[in-house]
N, C-alpha and C positions, 0 to 999 in steps of 0.2 A: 574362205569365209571371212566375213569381217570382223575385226576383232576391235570389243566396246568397250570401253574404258569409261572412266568416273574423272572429273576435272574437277578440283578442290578454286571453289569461287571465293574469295576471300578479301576483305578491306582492313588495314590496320585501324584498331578501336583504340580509342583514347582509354588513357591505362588510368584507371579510377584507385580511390585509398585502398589501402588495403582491408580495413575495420569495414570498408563496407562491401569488397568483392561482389560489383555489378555483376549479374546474371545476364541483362539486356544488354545491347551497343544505344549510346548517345542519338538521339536524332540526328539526322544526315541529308544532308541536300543530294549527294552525289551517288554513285556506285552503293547498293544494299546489301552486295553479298554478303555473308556472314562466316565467320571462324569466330566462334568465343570459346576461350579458354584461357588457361592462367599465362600466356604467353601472349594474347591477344586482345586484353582488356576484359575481360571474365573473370570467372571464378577463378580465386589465386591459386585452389588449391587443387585444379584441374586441370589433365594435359592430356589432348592429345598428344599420340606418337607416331614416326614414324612407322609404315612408309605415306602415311598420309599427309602429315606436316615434316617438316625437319626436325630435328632432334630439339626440344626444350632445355637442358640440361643446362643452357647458357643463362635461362630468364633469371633475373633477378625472386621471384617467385617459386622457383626450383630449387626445395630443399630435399635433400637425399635420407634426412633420417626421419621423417613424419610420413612415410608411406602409410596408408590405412589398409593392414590385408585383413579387417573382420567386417568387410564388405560383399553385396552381391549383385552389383550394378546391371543392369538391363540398358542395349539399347533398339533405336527405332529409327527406322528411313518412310517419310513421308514423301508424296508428293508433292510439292508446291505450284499455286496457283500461278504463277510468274515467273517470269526474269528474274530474278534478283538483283541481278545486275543494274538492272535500271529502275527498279524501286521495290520500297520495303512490300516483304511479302510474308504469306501464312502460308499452313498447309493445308487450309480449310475447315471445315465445320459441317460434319466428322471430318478429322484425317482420312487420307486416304495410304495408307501405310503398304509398303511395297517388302519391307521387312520388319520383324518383331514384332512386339517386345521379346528379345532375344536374350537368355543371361550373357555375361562375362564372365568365361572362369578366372580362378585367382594365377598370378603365375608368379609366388614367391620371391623365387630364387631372382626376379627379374623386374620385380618391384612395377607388377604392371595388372593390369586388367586383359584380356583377350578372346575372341571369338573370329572366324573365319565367313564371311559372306561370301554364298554364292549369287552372282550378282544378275544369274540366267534362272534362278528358281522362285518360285514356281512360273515366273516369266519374266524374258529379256528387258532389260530397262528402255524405258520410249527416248531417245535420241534427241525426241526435239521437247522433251520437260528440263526442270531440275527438281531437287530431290534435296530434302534437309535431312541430317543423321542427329538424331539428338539420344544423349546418354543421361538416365537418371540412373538414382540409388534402388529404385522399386518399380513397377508400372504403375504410371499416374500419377509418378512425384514429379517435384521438383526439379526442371532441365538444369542439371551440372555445367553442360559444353555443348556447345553445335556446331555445325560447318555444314555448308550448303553447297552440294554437289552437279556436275554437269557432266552427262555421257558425253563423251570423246569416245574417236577412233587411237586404237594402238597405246593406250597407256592413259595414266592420272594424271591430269597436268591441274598444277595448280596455278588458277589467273593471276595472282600475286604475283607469285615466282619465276613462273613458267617450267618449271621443274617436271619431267613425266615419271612415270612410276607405272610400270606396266602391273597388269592383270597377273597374279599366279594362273597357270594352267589355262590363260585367255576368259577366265569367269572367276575367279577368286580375290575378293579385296580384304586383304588382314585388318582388322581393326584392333586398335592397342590405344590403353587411355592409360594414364598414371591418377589416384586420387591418392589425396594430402590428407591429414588431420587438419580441422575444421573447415572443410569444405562443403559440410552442411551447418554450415554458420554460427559454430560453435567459439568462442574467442577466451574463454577461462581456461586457464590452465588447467584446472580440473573439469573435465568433459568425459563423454565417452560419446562416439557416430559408429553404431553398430549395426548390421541386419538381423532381424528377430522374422523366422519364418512364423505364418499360424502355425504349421501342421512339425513339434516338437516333440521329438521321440522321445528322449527322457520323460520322466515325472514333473520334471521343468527345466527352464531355463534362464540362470541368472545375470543380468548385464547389472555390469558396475563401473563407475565412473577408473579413471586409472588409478583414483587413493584410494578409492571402494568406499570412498566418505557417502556415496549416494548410487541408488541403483531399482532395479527394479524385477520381480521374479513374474515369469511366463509363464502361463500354462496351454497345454496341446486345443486348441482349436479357439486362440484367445481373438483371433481377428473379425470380423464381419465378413461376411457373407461377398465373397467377390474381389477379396485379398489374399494374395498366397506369402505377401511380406513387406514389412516398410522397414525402413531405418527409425532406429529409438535416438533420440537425441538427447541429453541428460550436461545440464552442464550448470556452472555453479554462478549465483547472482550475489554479489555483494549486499549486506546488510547495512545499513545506515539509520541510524534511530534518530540521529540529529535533527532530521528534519523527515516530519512524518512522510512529505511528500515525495522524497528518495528515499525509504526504506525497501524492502524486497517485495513487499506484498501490498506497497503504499496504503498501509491500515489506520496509521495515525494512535498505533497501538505497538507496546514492547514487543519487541520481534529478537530471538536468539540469532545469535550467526550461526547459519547452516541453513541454507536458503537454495532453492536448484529448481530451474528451470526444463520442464518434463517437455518434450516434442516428438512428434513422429514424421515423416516425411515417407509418405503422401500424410497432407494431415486430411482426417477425418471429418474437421467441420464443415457444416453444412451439405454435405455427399449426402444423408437421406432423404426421405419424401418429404416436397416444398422444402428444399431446406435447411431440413435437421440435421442435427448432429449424427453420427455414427456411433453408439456404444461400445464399447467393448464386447462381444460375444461371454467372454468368461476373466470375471474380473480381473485384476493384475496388482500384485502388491507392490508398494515404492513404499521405502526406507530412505530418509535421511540423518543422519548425524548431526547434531546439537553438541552445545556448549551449553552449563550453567553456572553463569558467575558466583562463586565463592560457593558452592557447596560440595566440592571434590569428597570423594569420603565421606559425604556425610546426606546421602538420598533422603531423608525426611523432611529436609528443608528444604527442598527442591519446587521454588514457583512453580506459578500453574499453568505451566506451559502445555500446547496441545500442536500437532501436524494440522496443518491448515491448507485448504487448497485454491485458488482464486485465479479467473481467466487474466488473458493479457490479448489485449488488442492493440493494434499499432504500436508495439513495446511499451502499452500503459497499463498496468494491473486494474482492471476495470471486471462490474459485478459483483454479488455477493461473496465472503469471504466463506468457506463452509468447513466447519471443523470434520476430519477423517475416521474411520472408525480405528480402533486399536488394532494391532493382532501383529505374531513377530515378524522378524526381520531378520534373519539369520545371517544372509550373505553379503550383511556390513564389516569393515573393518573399520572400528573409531577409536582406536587406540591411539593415534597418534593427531587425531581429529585437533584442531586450533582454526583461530580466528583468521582472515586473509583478506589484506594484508592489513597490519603485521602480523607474525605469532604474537599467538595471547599470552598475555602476561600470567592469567588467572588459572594455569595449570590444563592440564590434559584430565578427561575425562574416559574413561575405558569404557567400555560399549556396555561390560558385565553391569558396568555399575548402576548405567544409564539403563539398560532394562529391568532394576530393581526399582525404579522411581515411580514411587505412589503418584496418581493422578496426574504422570507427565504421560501425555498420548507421544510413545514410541513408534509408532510405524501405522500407516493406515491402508485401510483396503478402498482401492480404487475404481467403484461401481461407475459403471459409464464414460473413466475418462479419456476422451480419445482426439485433443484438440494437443497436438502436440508437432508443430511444424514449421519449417523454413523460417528463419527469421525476418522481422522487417529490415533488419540491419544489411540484407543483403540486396533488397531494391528488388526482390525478386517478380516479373509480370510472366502473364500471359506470354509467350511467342507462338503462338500456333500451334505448340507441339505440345503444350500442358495446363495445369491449372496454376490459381496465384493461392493463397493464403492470407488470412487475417485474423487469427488468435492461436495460443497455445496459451498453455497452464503455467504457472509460479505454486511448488509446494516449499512450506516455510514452518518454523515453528512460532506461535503467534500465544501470549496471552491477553485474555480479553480481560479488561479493566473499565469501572464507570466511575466518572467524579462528579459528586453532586455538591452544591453550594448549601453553606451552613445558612438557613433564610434571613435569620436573627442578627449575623455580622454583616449583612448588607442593608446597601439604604440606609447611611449613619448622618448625623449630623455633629461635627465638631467646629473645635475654633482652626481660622487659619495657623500654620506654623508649628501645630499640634497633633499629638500622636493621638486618634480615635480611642474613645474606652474600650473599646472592644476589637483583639487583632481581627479581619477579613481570616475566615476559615473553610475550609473545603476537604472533604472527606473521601477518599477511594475503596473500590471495593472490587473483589472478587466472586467468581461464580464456578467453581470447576467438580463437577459430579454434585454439588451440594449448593446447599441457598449461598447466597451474598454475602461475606466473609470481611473483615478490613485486612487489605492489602497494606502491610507496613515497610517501610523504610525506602518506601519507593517519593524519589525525588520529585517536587513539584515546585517552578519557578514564579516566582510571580515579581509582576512587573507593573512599573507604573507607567500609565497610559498618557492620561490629560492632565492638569491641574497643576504640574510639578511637583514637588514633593519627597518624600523618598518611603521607602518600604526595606525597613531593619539597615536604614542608614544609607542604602545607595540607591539608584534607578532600578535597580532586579536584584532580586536575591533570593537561591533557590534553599528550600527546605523539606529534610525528609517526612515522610510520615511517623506518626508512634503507632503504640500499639494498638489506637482504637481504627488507625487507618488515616488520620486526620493531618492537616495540616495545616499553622496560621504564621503571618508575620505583622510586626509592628506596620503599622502604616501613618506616615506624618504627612497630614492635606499640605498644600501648597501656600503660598503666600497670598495671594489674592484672596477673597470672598467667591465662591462658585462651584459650579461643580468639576468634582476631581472623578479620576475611573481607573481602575486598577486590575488587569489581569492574573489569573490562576490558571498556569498549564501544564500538563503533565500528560506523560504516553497513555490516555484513556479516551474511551468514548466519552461524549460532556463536554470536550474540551475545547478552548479554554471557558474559564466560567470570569464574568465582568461584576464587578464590585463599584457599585457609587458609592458617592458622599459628598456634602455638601458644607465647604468652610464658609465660618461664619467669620465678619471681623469686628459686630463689637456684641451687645450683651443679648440676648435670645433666649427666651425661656420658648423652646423649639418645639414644646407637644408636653401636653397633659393627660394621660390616661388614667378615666375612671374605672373602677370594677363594675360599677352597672349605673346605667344613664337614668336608671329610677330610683329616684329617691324618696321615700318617706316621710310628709311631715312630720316633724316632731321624732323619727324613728330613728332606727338605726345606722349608723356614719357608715360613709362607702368609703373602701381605701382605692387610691390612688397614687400612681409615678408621675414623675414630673421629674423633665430633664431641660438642662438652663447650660446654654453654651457662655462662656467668658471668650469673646473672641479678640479683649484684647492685650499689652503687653502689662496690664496693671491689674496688683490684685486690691479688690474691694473689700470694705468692712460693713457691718450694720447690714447686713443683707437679708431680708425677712421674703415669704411666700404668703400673702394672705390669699383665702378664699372667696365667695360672694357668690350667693344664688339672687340671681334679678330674673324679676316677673313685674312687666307695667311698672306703677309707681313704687314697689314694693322691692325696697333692696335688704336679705340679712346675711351675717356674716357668715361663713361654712367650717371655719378656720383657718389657723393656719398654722404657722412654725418658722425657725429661724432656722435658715442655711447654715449647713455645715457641711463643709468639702475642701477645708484647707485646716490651719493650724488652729482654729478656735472656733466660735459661735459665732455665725455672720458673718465670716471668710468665703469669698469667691474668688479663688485661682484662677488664672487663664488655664484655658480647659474646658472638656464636657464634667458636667456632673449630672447625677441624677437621684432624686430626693422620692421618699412614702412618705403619706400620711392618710389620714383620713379627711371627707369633707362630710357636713353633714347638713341637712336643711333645716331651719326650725324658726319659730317666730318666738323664741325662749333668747336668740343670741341677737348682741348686738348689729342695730339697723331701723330702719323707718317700714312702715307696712306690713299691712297681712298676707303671708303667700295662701295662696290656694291650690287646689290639684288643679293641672291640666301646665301644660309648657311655660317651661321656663330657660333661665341661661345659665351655664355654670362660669364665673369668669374667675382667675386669677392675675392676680398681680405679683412682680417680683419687684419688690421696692429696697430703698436703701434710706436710712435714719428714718425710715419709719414714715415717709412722705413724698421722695423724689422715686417716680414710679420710672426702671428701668426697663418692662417690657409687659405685656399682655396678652393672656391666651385665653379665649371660651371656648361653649361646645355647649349646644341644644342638651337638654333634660327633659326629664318629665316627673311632674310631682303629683303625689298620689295621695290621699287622705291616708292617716296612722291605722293599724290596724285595731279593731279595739282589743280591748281585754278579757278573754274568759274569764266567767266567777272565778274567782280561788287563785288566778294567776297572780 
């Protein structure tokens, strides 16, 4: 009888970084056979073993103490539509699978995966096919490794090598694979790549990262409908506030360190109808570990921090950010929880303490989430034998924050060279279980834009809030005449907020506001602000504001008043100032003509000895007959 053998077809693949351990082989003009694994340009953290490849043990990628045994890897032999040999091939659309999905049991003592093919059941392999073995974490994850097989007589020759490797018992091919830690794409050192079966005899089942800083609790029949198990993938994302758009959760908002990255492999998106998402069957709790700067020991002051959840697409946090619901978390260890890297300076926080923290959301219940998979870091495609991926989750601890602009300190008008009467001010606030709250002592920088100038003496200069939430800095407009812009930013939604203003370089009496543009003959005075820039380096004396309602040929006086905004009466410093008084209409004060009801003008003047007129503002009115007098009034 003839005895069939298996011929391992294989090309050497270009050895890719490590940070990114290709799943696929490079395009190829030549030969398409395939062996990928951590010894052949693949996954680093994959190996086939003998007797099917030679021993890895030499690869640079072969480390001896990162074996994964909390694994339950499956494999699969397809048939292929081709050659391989002579070009890239699939195994069609469906597979046509000749064995598995198969487990691998663990084999400890031996740092390996294993399972025995009968290579005759349930029928002889066809002679004139080939045949691809691909090994995932679960069925219908993510391909770990391949190698693309050819029946031969009398043994396993591999086309590489030329190496044969007979049959056990003339029908028997061993299969032996080794996996690594982060071989599902894991690269923080605080990770965990577990398998979590649905069907969980215990009351549950807890996976936790290896510092237990992060993790996640199962319950018996937590998977969808047509899963018997996937790999949980859990691993930790650096926090960065500096710049909203490398933060964890890229929120553009205060995010604590303690930030982790939730996956499953197979991931669930898009597997339902048209599309959808795959839910969870029965929710799944995830805890993370937080830090809160400076209130060790002391939980009442604890910001308002809450667990937040937000997709990631092509490794970009993209989508609604969605705050989690509460509820515990038991099987955290945050004792010894710090920042990474460095260790934090600001003290360790003990888990006890942190689930005594009023309105900080410790741990959330996780309805629906089931987008947790293969990273894009891995380049991981299609080969015939599986699916690709393209989102998983970011859970983070996130507080939400708004800044609004004070309306009143924008849109100023001052002299050039000079500091505005009023600093640019902008307010932050909170929202956590209750209304909108001022968020204090939290930093906001502001910067100067256009104009030149400076803001509390340099180009930026950051300033905390106080207690109403607020924050303001000097702002000195620039040298020119024009307009200036000034920035306010801080970790909030709002932000940044833009601040004009407008230098002046010489005298400007800049706006005059009445209390009411109707005025009364003969009646009652209307008061009025009136703000006069000195835009230049000289201060003036004799400085008067008169008033003047004009109608047609009819001009009378409204009043007026002498400036004062520097060391005496009629002192105008360089600088803004801004003066009250009243104006009033009446054919009693001096002037020429009779006013009548119906429009008029209101004009001032800012004059100097009482005749050199340094600037001019009106503004439409309307005058209105007196009202008369009740008897007895």
């Amino acid at each position: 009888m003839k005895r069939l053998a298996l011929a391992v077809a294989a090309s050497v693949l270009s050895v890719a970084c490590r940070d990114q351990q290709p799943l696929q082989p490079p395009a190829r003009v030549g030969p398409a056979a395939l062996i990928v694994d951590g010894a052949h340009g693949g996954n680093a953290d994959f190996f086939f073993l003998p007797p099917l490849v030679p021993n890895p043990s030499g690869s640079p990628n072969f480390n001896a103490a990162t074996f994964n045994p909390n694994l339950a890897p499956v494999v699969e032999v397809c048939t292929l539509t081709g050659d391989p040999r002579a070009s890239a091939v699939a195994c069609g659309d469906p597979a046509q699978l000749v064995f598995g999905p198969t487990p691998l049991a663990l084999d400890a003592s031996s740092q390996q995966y294993r399972v025995n093919w009968d290579t005759k059941a349930p029928a002889p392999l066809d002679a004139s096919k080939f045949y691809r073995m691909t090994v995932r974490g679960a069925r219908g994850g993510t391909p770990l490794g391949m190698l693309d097989l050819d029946p031969v007589d009398q043994g396993v020759k591999n086309l590489r090598t030329g190496d044969v490797v007979p049959f056990q018992d003339g029908r028997t091919l061993p299969i032996r694979v080794r996996i690594q830690q982060g071989a599902f794409g894991a690269t923080n050192p605080d990770h965990v790549e577990q398998v979590v079966p649905s069907h969980i005899t215990t009351p549950f089942l807890d996976v936790t990262t290896n510092t237990g800083f992060a993790g996640a609790r199962f319950f018996d029949g937590w998977l969808p409908e047509g899963f018997d198990q996937v790999v949980v993938i859990i691993e930790r994302v650096p926090v960065n506030n500096a710049a909203g758009g490398t933060s964890c959760l890229g929120s553009d908002l205060s995010e604590l360190e303690g930030c982790y990255r939730f996956r499953t492999d197979p991931d669930l998106h898009g597997l339902g109808l048209e599309g959808a998402d795959l839910p969870f069957a029965i929710p799944v709790i995830a805890g993370v570990c937080f830090e809160i700067p400076g209130v060790v020991g002391n939980p009442e002051l604890a910001p308002p921090y809450g667990l937040n959840r937000r997709e990631e697409v092509e490794g970009v946090p993209a989508g609604p950010i969605v705050t989690l619901e509460d509820v515990p978390a038991p099987f955290l260890n945050c004792g010894t929880f710090a920042r990474t890297p460095p260790p934090s300076v600001l003290g360790v926080i003990k888990s006890g303490q942190l689930r005594e923290l009023p309105g900080a959301a410790w741990h959330a219940l996780l309805r629906g989430v089931a987008r947790v998979v293969q990273p894009r870091a891995l380049n991981a495609v299609d080969l015939g034998a599986g699916g690709s991926t393209d989102g998983f989750s970011r859970f983070g601890w996130l507080r939400s924050a708004t800044m609004t602009k004070v309306t009143s300190t924008d849109n100023q008008i001052g002299a050039t060279n000079t500091a505005l009467p009023v600093d640019p001010q902008v307010c932050l606030t909170f929202s956590h279980h209750t209304g909108p709250q001022p968020l204090t002592n939290e930093p906001v920088t502001f910067t100067v834009v256009t104009g030149g100038g400076t803001v509390n003496g340099a180009n930026s200069a950051t300033v905390n809030t106080g207690t109403d939430g607020c924050a303001h800095a000097s702002w000195v407009l620039g040298a020119l005449p024009g307009v200036n812009t000034l920035k306010a930013e801080a970790l909030a939604s709002g932000s940044p907020q833009i601040f004009t203003a407008t230098g002046i370089a010489g005298i400007d009496l800049v706006n005059v506001v009445l209390g009411s543009t109707t005025l009364a003959i003969d009646g009652v005075a209307v008061p009025y602000t009136a703000t006069v820039v000195n835009g230049t380096d000289q201060t003036l004396s004799s400085v008067v504001l008169q008033g003047w309602i004009d109608q047609g040929g009819a001009s009378r006086a409204a009043g007026g008043l002498v400036v004062v905004c520097g060391a005496g009466n009629g002192v105008l410093p360089p600088g803004t100032c801004s003066l009250a008084f009243t104006a009033v209409a009446s054919n009693a004060t001096a002037g020429t003509g009779t006013l009548v009801p119906g429009p008029a003008t209101a004009r001032f003047q800012l004059l100097q000895g009482g005749e050199t007129v340094l600037d001019t503002f009106t503004l439409p009115v309307t005058l209105v007959a007196p009202v008369p007098l009740s008897p007895g009034d």
